[in-house]
C-alpha positions as CSV (number, residue, x, y, z in Angstrom):
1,X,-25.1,46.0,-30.3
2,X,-21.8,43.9,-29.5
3,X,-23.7,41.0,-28.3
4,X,-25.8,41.3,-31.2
5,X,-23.5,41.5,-33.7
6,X,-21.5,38.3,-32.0
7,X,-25.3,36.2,-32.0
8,X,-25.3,36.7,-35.7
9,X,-21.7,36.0,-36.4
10,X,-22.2,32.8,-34.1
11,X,-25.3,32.0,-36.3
12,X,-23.7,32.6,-39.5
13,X,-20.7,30.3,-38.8
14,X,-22.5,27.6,-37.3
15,X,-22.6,24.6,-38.3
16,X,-26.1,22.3,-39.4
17,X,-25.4,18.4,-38.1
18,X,-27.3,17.6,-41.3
19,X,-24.7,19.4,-42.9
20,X,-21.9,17.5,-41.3
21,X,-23.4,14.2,-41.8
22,X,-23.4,15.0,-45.4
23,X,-19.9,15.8,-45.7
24,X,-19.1,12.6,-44.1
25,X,-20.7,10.8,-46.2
26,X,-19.5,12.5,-49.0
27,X,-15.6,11.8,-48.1
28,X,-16.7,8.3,-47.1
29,X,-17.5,7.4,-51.0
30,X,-15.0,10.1,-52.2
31,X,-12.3,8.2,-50.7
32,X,-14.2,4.7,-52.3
33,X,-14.1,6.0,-55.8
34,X,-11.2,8.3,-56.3
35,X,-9.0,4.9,-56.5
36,X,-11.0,3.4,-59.4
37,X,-9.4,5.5,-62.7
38,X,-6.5,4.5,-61.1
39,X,-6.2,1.1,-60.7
40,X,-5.6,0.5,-64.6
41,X,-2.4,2.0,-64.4
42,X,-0.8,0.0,-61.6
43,X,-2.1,-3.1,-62.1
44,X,-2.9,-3.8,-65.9
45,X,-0.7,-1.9,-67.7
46,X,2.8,-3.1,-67.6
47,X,4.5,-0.1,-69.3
48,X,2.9,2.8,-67.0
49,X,5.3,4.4,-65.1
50,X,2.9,3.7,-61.9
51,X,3.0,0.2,-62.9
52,X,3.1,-2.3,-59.4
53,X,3.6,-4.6,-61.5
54,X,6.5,-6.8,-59.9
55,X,9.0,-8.7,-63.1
56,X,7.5,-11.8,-63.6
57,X,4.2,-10.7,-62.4
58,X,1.7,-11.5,-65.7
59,X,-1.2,-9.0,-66.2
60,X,-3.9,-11.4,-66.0
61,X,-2.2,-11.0,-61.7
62,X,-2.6,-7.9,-62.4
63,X,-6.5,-8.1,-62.9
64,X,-7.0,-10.3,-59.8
65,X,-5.1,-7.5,-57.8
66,X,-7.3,-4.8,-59.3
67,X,-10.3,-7.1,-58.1
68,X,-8.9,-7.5,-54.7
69,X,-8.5,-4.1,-54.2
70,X,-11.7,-3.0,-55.1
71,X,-13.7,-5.3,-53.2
72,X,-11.3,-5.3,-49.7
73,X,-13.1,-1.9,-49.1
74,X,-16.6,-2.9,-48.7
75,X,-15.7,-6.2,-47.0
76,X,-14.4,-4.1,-44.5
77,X,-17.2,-1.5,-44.4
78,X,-19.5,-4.8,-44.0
79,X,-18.0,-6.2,-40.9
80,X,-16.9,-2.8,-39.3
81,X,-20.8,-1.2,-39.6
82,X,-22.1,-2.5,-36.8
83,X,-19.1,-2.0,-34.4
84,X,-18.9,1.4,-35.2
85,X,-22.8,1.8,-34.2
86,X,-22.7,-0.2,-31.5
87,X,-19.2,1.9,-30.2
88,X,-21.3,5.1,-31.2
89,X,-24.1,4.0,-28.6
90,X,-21.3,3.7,-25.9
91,X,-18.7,6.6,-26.5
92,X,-21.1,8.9,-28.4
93,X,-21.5,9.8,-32.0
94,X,-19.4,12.8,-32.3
95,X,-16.5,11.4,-31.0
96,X,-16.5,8.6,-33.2
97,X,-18.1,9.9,-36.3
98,X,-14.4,12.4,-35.6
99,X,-12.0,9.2,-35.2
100,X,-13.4,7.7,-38.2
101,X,-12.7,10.5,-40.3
102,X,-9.4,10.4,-38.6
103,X,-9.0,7.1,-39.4
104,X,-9.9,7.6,-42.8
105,X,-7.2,10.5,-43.8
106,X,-4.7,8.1,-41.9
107,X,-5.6,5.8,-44.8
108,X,-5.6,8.3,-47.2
109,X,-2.3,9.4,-46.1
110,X,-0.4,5.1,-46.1
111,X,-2.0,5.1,-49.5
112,X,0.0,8.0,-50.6
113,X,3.1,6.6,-49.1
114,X,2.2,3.1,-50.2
115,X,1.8,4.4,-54.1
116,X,5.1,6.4,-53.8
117,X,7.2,4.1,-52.7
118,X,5.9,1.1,-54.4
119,X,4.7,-0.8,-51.7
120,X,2.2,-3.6,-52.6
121,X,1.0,-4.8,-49.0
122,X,0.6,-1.2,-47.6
123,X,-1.8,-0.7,-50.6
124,X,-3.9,-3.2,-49.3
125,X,-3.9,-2.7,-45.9
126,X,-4.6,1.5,-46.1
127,X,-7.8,0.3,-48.1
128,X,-8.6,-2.3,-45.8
129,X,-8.0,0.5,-43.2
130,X,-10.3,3.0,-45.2
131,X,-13.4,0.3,-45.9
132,X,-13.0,-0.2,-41.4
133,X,-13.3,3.8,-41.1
134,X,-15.9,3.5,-44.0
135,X,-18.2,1.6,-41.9
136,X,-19.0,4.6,-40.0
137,X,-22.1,5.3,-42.5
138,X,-23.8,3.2,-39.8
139,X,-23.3,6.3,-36.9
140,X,-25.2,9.1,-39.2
141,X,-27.9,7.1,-40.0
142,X,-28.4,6.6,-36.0
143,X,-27.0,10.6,-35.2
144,X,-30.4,11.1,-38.0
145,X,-32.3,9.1,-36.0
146,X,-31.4,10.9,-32.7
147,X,-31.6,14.2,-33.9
148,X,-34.7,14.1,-36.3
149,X,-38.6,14.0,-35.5
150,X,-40.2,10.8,-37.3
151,X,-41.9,13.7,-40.3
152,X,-38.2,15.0,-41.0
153,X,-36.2,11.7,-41.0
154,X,-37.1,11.0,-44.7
155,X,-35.9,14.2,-45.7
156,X,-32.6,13.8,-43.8
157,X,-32.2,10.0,-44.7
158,X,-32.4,11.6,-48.9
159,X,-29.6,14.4,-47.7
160,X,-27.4,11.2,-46.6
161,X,-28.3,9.6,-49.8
162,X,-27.6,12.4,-52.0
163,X,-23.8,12.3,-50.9
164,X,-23.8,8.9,-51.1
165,X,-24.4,9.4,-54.8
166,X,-22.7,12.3,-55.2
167,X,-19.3,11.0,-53.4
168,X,-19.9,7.9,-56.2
169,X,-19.9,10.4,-59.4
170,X,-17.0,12.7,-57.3
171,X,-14.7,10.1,-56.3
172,X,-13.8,8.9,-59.9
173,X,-14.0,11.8,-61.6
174,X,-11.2,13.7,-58.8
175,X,-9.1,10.7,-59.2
176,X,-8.6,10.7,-62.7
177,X,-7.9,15.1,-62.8
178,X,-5.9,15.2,-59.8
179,X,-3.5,12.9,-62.0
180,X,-3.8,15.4,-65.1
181,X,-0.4,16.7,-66.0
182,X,-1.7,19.5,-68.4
183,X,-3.9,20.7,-65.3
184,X,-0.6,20.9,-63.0
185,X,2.5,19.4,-63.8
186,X,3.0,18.7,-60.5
187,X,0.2,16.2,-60.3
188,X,0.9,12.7,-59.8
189,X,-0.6,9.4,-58.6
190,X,0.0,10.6,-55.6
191,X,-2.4,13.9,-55.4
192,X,-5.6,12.8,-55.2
193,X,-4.8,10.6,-52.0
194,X,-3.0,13.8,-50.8
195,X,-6.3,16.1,-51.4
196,X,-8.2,13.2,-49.5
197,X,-6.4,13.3,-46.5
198,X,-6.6,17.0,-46.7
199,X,-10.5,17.1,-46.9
200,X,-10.8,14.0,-44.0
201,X,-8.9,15.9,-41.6
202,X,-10.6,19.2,-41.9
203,X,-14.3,17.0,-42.2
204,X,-13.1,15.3,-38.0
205,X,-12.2,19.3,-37.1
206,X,-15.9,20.3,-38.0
207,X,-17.6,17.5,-36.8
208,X,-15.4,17.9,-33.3
């Protein structure tokens, strides 16, 4: 009875790689989008109290800033896709589907402390650093490919799509509630980038 009772415990708890892959995906495009409502208070609006908005800085700077902080995450994500699959084939994909993540809360986290303290550069490099751990999309498709039988893989391939979309429509609409005073007073810029480090660290502990 005791070693049937721990079977379906161990059953119940455990863990679908489908459903992991999700979940990293998910956090991957979470941590893309929850930036974007944002962006207009630091860099285009000179009177928010987020403002990065140096004096003598115009807002037109503003708008190339916005732009450049936008597109440094997929730049990244371009050139860092293949390295992470090709590290994947030589370390294994657990390991570094768990150091992305990792890698992306570390992010998360110099984001948080970038936006506090008003520091322009680390802005730039904890996206830079989140579109590198962002190319990781790369090791589920191939963990899908491992995994799966040819008949299943379209199936799975629409799972990692669906959190690809659904981490687009999350992302932004986190980012601008985590900010929302009359939700929490104690909400800030600050909180979202918080909550994301919070959900990238616990996404490495269940894919380790």
């Amino acid at each position: 009875i005791v070693l049937g009772f721990a079977t379906d415990m161990k059953r119940f708890f455990q863990i679908r790689p489908i459903t992991i892959l999700f979940l990293v995906t998910l956090l991957d495009l979470v941590g893309f989008g929850i930036v974007l409502p944002l962006l207009p208070a630091l860099f285009t609006d000179p009177n928010s109290r987020y403002t990065l908005l140096t004096p003598g800085m115009s807002v037109q700077q503003g708008y190339v800033l916005f732009g450049l902080l936008i597109a440094i995450y997929p730049f990244f994500q371009f050139f860092t896709a293949p390295v992470w699959g090709q590290l994947s084939d030589r370390f294994g994909r657990r390991n570094l589907l768990a150091a992305s993540m990792l890698a992306m809360s570390l992010s998360n986290g110099l984001f948080a402390f970038a936006l506090y303290y008003k520091m322009l550069p680390l802005l730039f490099i904890a996206k830079a650093l989140a579109g590198a751990s962002g190319g990781n999309l790369s090791i589920t498709q191939a963990v899908v490919a491992d995994l799966y039988e040819p008949k299943e893989r379209a199936k799975k391939f629409g799972i990692i799509g669906a959190g690809f979309g659904i981490g687009m429509v999350l992302g932004p609409y986190l980012g601008g509630k985590l900010i929302d005073t009359s939700i929490m007073p104690w909400f800030t810029i600050v909180t979202p980038f918080v909550f994301s480090t919070f959900l990238s660290v616990l996404s490495a502990l269940s894919i380790i």
